[in-house]
C-alpha positions as CSV (number, residue, x, y, z in Angstrom):
1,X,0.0,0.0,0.0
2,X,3.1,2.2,0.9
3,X,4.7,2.0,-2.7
4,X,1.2,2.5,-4.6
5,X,0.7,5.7,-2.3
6,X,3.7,7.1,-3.0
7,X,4.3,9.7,-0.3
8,X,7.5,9.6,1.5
9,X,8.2,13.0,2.5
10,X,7.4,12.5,6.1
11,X,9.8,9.7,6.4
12,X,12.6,12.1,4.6
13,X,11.6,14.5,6.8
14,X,12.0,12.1,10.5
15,X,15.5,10.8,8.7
16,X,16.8,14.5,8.3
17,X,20.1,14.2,7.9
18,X,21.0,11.2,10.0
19,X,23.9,9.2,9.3
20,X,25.2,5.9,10.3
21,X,27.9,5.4,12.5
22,X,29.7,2.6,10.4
23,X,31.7,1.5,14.1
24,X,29.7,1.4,16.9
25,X,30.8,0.1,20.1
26,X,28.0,-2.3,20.1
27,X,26.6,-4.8,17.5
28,X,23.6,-7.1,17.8
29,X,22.6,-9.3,14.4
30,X,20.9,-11.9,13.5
31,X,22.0,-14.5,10.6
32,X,18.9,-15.8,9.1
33,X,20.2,-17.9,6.0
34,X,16.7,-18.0,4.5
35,X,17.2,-14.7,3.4
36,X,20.1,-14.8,1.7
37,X,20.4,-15.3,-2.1
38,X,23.7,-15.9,-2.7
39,X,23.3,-16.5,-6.8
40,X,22.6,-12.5,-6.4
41,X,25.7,-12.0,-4.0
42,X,23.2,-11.4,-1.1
43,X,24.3,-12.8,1.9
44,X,23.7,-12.1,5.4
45,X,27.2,-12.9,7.3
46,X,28.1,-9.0,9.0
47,X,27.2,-6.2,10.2
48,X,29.8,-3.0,11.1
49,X,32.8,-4.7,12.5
50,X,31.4,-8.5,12.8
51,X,31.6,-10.8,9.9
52,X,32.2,-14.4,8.5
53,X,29.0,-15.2,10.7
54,X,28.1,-18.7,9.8
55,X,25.3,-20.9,11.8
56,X,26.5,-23.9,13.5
57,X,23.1,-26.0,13.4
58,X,20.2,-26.2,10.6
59,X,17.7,-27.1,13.2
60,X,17.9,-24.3,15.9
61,X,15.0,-21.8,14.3
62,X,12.9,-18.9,14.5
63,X,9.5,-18.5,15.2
64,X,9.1,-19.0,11.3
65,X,10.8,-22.1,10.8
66,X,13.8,-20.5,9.5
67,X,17.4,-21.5,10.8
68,X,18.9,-19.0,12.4
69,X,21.7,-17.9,14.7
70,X,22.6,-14.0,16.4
71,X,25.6,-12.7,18.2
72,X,25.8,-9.9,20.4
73,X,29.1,-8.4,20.5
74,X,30.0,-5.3,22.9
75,X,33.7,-3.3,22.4
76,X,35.2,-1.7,25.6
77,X,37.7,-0.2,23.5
78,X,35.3,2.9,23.2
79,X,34.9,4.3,26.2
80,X,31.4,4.0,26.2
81,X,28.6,2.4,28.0
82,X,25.0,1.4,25.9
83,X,22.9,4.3,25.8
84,X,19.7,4.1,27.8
85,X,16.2,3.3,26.0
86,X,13.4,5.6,27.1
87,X,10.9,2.5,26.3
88,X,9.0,2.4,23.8
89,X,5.8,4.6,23.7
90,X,2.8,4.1,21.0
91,X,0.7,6.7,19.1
92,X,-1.3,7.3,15.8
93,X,-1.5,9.3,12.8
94,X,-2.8,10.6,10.0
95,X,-0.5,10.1,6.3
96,X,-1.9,12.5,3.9
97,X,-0.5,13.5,1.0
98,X,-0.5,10.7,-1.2
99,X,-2.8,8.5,-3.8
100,X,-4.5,7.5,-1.9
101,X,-5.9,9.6,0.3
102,X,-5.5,10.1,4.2
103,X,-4.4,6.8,5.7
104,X,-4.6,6.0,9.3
105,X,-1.3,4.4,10.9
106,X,0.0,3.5,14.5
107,X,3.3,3.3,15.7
108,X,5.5,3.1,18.4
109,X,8.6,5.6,19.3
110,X,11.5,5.5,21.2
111,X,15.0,7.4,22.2
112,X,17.7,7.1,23.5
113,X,20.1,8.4,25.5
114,X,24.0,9.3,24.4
115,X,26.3,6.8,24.9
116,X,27.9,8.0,28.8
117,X,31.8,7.9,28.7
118,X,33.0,4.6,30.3
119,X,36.7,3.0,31.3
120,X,38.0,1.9,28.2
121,X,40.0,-1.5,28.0
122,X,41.2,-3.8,25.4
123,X,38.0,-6.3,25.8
124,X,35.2,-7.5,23.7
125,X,32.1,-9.2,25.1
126,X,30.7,-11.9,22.8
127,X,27.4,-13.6,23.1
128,X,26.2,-16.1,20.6
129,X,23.6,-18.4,19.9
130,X,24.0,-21.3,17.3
131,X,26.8,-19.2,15.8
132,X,29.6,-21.6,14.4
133,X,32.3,-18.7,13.1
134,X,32.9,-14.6,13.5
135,X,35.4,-12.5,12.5
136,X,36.2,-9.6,14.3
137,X,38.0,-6.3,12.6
138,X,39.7,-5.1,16.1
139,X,40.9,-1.7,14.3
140,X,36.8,-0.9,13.6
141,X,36.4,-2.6,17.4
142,X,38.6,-0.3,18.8
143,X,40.7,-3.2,20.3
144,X,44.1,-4.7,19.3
145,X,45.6,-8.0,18.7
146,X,45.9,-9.0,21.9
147,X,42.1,-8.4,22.5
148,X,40.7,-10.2,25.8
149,X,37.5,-12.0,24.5
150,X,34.5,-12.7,26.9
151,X,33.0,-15.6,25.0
152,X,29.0,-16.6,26.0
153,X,27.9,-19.4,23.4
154,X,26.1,-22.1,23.6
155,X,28.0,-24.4,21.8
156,X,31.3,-24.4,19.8
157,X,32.5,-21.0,18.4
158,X,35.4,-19.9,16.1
159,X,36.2,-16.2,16.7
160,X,39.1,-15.2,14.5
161,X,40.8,-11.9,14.8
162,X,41.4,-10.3,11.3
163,X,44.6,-9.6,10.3
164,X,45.9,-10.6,13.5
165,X,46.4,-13.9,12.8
166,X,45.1,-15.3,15.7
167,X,41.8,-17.3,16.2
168,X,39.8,-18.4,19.7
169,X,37.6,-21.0,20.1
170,X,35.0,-21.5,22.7
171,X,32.3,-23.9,23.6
């Protein structure tokens, strides 16, 4: 219904000029290989600093059937601590504008604080679920070589640090 109304401008208008921070100190994503189309180079292995995400078991799956796995990975090395969510709060509009006339919609909003300074250290917190493999760029992470991983899996894991030549397992 969105594409046949063809009326955007409000959404331009929330995104301003909003940018993505391409390293953030903390990255949450879910490989879901049912997405991926790989005979149309589509595949869902990274996000930001965390790659070469493969799942470790066809049989651990979504709500939808689909197999899946997520990791959850936290840098120290930015001095930072997670911002703070203000929880989400609902509401409704009106979209006018368009083709088709005024269309009601709900929705739900949130913010969130900025990130508050933290101590920073040379550490990375990893938490995965039916995740076989990750790669980790340390210079995006704002870590080093000699990284100290906090590893929470349940079940065998292969972190490998890029360039560093220097891989952890766990699990």
């Amino acid at each position: 219904m969105l594409s046949i109304n063809d009326q955007f401008a409000p959404a331009a208008a929330f995104l301003g000029s909003a940018t993505v921070d391409a390293n953030p100190a903390h990255v949450t994503y879910v490989v879901d290989t049912a997405r991926d189309a790989p005979n149309h180079s589509i595949v869902g292995d990274h996000a930001y600093w965390v790659s070469g995400l493969t799942i470790r078991s066809q049989s651990h799956t979504a709500t939808n059937g689909d197999p899946e796995g997520e990791t959850d990975v936290f840098s120290h090395g930015f001095g930072t601590s997670d911002p703070v969510a203000s929880g989400s709060a609902p509401g409704t509009g009106t979209l006018t504008g368009g083709n088709m006339g005024p269309l009601a919609c709900a929705g739900l909003t949130q913010t969130w604080s900025p990130p508050a300074p933290a101590p920073a250290s040379d550490t990375l917190d990893i938490n995965a679920t039916n995740i076989a493999t990750a790669s980790i760029d340390v210079s995006r992470a704002h870590v080093d070589c000699n990284v100290n991983l906090n590893i929470t899996t349940d079940g065998p894991i292969t972190v490998t640090l890029a360039g560093c030549n220097r891989t952890v397992q766990a699990g």
